[in-house]
KOLKETI-216052 format. One record per residue (C-alpha): residue number from 1; residue in one letter; x, y, z. Coordinates in nm, 2 decimals, padded with zeros to 4 digits. Layout:
<recs>
+-----+---------+--------+--------+--------+
| num | residuo |     c1 |     c2 |     c3 |
+-----+---------+--------+--------+--------+
| NUM |       a |      X |      Y |      Z |
...
+-----+---------+--------+--------+--------+
</recs>
This chain:
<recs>
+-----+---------+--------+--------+--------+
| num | residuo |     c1 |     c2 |     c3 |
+-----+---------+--------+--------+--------+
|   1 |       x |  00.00 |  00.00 |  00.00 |
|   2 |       x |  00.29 |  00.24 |  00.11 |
|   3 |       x |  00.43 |  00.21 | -00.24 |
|   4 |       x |  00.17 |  00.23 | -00.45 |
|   5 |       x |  00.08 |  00.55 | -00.28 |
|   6 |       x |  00.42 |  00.69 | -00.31 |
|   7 |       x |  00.38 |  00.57 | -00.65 |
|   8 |       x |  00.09 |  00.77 | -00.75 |
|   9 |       x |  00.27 |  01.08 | -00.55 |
|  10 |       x |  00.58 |  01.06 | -00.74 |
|  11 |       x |  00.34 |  01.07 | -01.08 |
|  12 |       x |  00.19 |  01.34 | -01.00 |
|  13 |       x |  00.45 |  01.52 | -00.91 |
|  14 |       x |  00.63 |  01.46 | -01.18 |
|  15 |       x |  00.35 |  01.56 | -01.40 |
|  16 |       x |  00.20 |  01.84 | -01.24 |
|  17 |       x |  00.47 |  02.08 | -01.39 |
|  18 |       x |  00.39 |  02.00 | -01.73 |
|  19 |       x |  00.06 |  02.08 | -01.64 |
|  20 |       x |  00.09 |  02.36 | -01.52 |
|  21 |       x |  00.32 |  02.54 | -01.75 |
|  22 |       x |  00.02 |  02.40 | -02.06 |
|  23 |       x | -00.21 |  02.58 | -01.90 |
|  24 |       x | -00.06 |  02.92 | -01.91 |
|  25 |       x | -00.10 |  03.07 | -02.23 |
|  26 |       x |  00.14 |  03.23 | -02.39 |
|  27 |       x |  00.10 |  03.64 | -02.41 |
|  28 |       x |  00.26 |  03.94 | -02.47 |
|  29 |       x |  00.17 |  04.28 | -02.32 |
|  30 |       x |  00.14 |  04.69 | -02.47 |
|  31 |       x |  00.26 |  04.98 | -02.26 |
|  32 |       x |  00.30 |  05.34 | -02.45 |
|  33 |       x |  00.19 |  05.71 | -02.39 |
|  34 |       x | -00.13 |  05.89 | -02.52 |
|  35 |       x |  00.00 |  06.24 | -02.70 |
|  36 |       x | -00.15 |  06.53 | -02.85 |
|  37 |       x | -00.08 |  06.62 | -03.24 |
|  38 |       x |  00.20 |  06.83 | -03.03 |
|  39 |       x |  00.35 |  06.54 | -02.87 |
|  40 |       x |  00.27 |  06.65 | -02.59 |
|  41 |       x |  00.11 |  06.37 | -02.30 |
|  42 |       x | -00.24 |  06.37 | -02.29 |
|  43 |       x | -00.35 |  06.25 | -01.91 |
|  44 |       x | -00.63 |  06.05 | -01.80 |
|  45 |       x | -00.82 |  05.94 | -02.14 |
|  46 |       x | -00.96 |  05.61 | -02.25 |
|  47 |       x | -00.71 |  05.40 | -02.44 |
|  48 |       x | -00.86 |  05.10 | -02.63 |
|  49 |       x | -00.71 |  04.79 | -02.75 |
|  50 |       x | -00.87 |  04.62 | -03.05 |
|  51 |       x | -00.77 |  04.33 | -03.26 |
|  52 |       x | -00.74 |  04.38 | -03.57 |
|  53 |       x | -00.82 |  04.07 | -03.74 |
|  54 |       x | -01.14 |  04.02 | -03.53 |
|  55 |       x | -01.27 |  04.43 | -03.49 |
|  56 |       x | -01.30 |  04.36 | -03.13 |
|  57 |       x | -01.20 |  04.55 | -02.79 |
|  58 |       x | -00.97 |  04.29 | -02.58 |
|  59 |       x | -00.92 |  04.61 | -02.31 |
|  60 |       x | -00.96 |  04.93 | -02.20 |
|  61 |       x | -00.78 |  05.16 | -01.95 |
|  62 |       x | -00.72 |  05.54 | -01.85 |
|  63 |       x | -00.40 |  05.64 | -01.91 |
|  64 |       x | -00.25 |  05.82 | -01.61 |
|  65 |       x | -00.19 |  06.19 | -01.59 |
|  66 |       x |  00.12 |  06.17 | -01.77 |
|  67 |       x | -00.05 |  06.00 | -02.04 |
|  68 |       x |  00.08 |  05.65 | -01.98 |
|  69 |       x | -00.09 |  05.33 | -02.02 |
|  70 |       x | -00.06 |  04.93 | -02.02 |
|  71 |       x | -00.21 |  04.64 | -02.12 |
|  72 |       x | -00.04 |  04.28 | -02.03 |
|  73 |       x | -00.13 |  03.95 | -02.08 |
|  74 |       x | -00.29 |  03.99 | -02.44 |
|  75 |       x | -00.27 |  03.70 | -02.68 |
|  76 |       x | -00.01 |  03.70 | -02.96 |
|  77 |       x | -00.17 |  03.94 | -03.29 |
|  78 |       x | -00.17 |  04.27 | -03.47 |
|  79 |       x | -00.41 |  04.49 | -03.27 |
|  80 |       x | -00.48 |  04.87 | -03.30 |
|  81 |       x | -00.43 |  05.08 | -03.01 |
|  82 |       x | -00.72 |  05.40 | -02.94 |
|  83 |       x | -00.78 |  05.73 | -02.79 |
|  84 |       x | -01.12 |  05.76 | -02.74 |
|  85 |       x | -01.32 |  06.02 | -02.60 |
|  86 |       x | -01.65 |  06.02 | -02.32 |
|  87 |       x | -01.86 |  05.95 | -02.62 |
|  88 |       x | -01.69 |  05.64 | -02.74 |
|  89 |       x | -01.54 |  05.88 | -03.02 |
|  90 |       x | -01.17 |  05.72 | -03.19 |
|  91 |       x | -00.98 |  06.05 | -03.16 |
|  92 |       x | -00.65 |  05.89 | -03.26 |
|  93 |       x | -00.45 |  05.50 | -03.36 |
|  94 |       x | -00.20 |  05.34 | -03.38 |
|  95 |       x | -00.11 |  05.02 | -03.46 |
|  96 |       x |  00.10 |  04.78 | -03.26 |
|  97 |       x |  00.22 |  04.37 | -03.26 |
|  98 |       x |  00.22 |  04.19 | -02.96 |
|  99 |       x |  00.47 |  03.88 | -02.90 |
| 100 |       x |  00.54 |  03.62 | -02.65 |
| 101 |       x |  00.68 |  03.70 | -02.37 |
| 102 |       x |  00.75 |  04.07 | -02.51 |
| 103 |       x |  00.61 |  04.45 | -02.42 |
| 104 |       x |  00.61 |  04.63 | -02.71 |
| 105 |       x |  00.63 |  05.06 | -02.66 |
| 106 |       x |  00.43 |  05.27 | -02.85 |
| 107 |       x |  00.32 |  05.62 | -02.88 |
| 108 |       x | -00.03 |  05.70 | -02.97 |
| 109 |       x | -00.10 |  06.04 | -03.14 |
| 110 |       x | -00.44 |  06.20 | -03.13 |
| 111 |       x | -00.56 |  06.41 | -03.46 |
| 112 |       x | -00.54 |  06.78 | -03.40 |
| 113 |       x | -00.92 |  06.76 | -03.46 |
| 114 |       x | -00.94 |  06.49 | -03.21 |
| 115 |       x | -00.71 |  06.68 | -02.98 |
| 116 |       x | -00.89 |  06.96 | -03.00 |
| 117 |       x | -01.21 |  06.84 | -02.91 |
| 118 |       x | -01.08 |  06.64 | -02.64 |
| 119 |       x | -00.92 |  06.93 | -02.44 |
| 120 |       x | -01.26 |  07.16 | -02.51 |
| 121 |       x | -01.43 |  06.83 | -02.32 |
| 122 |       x | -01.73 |  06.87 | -02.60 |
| 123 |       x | -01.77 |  06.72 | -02.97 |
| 124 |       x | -01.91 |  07.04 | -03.06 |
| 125 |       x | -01.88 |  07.24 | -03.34 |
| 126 |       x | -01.61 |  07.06 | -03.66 |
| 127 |       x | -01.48 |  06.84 | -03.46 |
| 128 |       x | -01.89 |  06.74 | -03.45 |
| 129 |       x | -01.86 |  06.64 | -03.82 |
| 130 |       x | -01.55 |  06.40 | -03.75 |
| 131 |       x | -01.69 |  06.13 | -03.51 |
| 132 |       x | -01.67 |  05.76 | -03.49 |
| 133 |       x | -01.60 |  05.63 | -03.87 |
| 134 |       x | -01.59 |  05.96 | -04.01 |
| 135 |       x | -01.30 |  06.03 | -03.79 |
| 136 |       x | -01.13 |  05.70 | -03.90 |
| 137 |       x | -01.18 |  05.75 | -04.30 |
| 138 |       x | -00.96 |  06.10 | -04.25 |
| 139 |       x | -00.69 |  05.92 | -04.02 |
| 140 |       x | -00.66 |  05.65 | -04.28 |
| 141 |       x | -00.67 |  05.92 | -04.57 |
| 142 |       x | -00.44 |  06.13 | -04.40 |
| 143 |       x | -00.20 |  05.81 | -04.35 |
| 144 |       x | -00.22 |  05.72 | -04.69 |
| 145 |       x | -00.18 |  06.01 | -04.83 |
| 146 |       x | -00.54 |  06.13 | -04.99 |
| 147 |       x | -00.65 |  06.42 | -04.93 |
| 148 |       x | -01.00 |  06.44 | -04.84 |
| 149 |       x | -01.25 |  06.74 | -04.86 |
| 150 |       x | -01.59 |  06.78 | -04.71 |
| 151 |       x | -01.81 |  07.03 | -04.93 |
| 152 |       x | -02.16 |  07.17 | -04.75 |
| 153 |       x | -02.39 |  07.29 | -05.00 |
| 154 |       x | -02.70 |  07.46 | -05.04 |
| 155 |       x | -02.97 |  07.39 | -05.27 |
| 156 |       x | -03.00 |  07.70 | -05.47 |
| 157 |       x | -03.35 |  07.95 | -05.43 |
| 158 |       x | -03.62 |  07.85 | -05.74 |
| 159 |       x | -03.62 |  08.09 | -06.00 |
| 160 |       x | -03.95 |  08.25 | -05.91 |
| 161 |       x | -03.85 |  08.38 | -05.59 |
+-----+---------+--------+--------+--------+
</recs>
């Protein structure tokens, strides 16, 4: 009985680091600094992590007064890091890879728009007009290259007036 028992111990104890180290997952983690179009730190906003192959949010935090934020533990991917704004408004991205057993650093700028609006603590006025994807089509056209122009009009009075 004695060494069937020490036995099954010794088994187990032999196996239960292998188990142990399958059931962690391998992950990565993000740490960087929210900024202005000035490069200058923007404190306490919503920074978003969102995977890019799948569209969703895997975390959010606040970055700190000095503008710093983290994420850690995150799966291996290519994800896209955001500055959004009290009304769930992407105000600046950027993107960022995340390896095993690595933190990757990066800076995340907001649009002078984005910027803008975020320090008058509203949406108001033009930056109004750039919100969620609107916001995003200009920060990809601006990335790319295009330029991109938004034209009001007014339907003309009828001839009779």
């Amino acid at each position: 009985m004695r060494k069937a028992l020490a036995f099954i111990l010794a088994a187990a104890l032999a196996v239960w680091p292998i188990a142990a180290h399958a059931a962690q997952a391998p992950v990565g983690g993000v740490q960087g600094t929210a900024q202005n179009a000035a490069q200058q730190p923007l404190g306490n906003v919503t920074v978003q992590l969102r995977n890019v192959q799948t569209g969703q949010i895997v975390g959010s935090t606040t970055a700190n007064a000095a503008g710093q934020f983290s994420f850690a533990g995150i799966s291996p991917g290519n994800f896209l890091i955001e500055i959004v704004d009290t009304a769930g408004n992407v105000l600046g991205t950027a993107t960022v890879t995340v390896t095993v057993g690595a933190v990757t650093t990066v800076g995340v700028t907001a649009t002078a728009l984005g910027a803008a609006a975020l320090a008058a603590g509203t949406a108001g006025g033009l930056a109004g007009l750039l919100t969620g994807t609107s916001l995003l089509a200009v920060t990809a056209a601006t990335i790319t290259g295009f330029s991109l122009a938004i034209v009001a009009t007014r339907p003309q009075a009828s001839p009779s007036r």
